[in-house]
C-alpha positions in Angstrom: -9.3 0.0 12.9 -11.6 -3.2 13.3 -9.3 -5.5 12.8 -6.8 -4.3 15.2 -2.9 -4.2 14.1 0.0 -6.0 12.3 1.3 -7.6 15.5 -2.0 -9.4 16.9 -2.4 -11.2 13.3 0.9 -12.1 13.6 2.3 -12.5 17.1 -1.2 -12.8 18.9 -4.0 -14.8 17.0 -4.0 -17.3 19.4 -4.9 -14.8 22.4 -7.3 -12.7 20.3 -9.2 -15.5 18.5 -8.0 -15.1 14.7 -6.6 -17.2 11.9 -3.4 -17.2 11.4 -2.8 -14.7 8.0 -2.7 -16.5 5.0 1.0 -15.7 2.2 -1.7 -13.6 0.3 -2.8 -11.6 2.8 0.8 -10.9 4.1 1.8 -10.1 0.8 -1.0 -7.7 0.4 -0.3 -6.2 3.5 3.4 -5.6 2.9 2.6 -3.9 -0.5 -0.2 -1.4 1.2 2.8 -0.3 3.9 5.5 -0.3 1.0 2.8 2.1 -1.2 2.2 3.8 2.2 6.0 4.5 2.8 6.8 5.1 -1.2 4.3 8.1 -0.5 6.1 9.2 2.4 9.2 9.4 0.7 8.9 10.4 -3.1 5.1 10.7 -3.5 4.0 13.7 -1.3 5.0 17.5 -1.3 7.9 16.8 1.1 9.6 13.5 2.0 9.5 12.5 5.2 10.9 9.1 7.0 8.1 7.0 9.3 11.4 6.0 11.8 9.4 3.7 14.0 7.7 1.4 11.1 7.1 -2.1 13.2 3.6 -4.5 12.8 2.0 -2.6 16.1 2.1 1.0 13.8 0.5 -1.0 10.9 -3.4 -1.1 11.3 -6.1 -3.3 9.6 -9.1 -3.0 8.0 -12.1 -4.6 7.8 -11.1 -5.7 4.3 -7.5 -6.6 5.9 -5.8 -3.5 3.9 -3.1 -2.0 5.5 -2.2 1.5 6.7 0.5 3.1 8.6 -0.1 4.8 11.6 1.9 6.7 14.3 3.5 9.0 13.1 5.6 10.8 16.3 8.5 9.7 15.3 8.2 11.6 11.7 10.9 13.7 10.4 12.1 15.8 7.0 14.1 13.5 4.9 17.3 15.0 3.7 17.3 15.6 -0.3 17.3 12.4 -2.0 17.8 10.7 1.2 15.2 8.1 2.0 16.6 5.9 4.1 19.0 6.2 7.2 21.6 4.0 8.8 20.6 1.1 11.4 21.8 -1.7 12.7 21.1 -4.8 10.4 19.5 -7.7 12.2 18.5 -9.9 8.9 20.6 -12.8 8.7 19.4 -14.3 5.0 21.2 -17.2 4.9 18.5 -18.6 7.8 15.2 -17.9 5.7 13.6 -21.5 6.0 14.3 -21.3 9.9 12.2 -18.0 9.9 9.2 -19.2 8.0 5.9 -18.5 10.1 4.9 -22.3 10.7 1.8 -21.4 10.3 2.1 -20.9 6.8 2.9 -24.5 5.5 3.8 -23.1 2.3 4.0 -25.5 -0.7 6.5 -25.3 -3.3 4.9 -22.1 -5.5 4.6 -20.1 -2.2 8.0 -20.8 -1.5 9.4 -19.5 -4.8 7.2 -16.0 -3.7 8.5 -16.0 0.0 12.0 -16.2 -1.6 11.2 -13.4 -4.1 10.1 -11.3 -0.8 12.7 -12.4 1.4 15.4 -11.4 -1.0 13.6 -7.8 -1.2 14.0 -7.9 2.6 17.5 -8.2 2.2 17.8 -5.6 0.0 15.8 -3.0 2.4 18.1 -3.7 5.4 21.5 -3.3 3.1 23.7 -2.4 5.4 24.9 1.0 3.4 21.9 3.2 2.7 22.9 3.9 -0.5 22.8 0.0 -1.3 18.8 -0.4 -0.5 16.4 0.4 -3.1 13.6 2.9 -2.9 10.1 2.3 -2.6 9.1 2.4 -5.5 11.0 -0.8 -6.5 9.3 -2.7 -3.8 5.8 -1.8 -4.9 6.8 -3.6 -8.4 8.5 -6.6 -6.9 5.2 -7.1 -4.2 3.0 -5.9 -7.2 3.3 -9.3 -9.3 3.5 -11.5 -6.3 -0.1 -10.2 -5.2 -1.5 -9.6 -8.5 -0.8 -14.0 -9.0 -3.1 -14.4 -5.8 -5.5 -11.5 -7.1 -9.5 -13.1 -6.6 -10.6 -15.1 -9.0 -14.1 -14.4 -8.9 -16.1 -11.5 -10.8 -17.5 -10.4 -7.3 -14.7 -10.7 -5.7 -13.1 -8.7 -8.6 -15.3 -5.9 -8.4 -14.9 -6.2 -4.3 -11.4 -5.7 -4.5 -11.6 -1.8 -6.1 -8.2 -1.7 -7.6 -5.7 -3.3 -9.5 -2.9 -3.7 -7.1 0.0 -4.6 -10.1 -0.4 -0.5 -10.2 2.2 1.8 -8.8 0.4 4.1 -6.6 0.9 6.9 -9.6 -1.1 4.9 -12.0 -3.3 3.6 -9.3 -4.2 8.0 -8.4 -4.4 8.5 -12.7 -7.3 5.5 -13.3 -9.1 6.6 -10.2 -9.2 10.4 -11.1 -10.3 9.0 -14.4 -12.8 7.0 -13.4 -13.8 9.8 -11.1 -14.5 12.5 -13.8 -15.9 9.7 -15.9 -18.5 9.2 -13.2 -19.1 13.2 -12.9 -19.5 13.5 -16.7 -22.8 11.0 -16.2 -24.0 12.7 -13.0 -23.3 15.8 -15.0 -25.7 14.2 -17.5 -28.6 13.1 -15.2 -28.3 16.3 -13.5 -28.7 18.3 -16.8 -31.7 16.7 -18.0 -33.6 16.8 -15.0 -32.6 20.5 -13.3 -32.5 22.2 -16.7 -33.9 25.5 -14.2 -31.0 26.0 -12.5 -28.9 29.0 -13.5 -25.7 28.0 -15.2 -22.5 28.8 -13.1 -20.7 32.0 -13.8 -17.9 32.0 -16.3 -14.4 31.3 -15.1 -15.6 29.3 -12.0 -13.5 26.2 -11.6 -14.5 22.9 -12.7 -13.1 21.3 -9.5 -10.8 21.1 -6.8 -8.2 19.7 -9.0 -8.2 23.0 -11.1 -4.8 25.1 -11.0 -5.8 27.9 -9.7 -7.0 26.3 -6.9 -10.5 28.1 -6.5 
């Protein structure tokens, strides 16, 4: 990815040249993993648990959007298991000490790092059954981000999706901007091939269609 991973924006900018990530960005980056890992575990057509998800294994795009990568470590999750046991290293009554100095974060960011450091806490529970699923850190990261979203038409339209959405409702309003798009290319396409044969009857629309043809 071309801008390289998690750990040289956070560990390395110094070596490699960068600024240091702004609270936005990491914010933005922490819901792309959690929407990556909510996928993982409750989203596709079998859970599975990442088991090595660290900043190196999180790559960075050009538009700084997050994905997870390296996935040897992969296995089945166990029925409405999404989580295992580990050893808890968070110590939450130290979160000013732990504060990227970088940062300098006045007192509005502070009341988000809180927000975010208390979801930490939550995710390394030390009983499984006590950290919440994924999908509750997309809506806890979803409002935080959504209060830095760009303020600028452009950078509105730059942006490409509303990132207050679960990734559900962000996969309904792209397939229906998607066949909104194909019914005016359907349109265009309609006036000026009129020649071409229609397609046979009970030929599927799509992809998407259920019988899969």
């Amino acid at each position: 990815m071309p801008q390289g991973t998690l750990t040289q924006h956070l560990f390395e900018w110094r070596e490699t040249g960068v600024s240091p990530l702004t609270w936005k960005q990491r914010v933005t980056i922490a819901l792309d993993v959690a929407r990556g890992v909510e996928y993982l575990h409750s989203l596709a057509q079998q859970s599975f648990i990442h088991r090595d998800l660290k900043p190196s294994n999180i790559i960075l795009g050009d538009d700084m959007r997050a994905k997870v990568s390296d996935f040897g470590l992969v296995k089945n999750a166990p029925d409405g298991k999404y989580s295992v046991e580990t050893r808890v290293l968070v110590n939450k009554e130290n979160i000013p000490k732990a504060i990227d100095q970088t940062l300098d974060p006045d007192e509005e960011t502070m009341e988000s790092l809180y927000k975010v450091a208390e979801l930490a806490g939550n995710c390394t529970a030390r009983e499984p059954y006590q950290r919440p699923d994924m999908g509750h850190a997309v809506n806890i990261l979803g409002p935080l981000v959504e209060h830095w979203k760009p303020t600028t038409h452009e950078e509105e339209e730059n942006s490409g999706i509303n990132l207050h959405m679960s990734l559900p409702q962000a996969l309904q309003r792209w397939q229906a901007n998607e066949g909104t798009s194909r019914m005016f290319e359907d349109m265009s396409f309609s006036q000026t091939q009129s020649s071409i044969p229609s397609k046979p009857s009970g030929f599927a629309d799509s992809f998407d269609s259920m019988d899969c043809r």
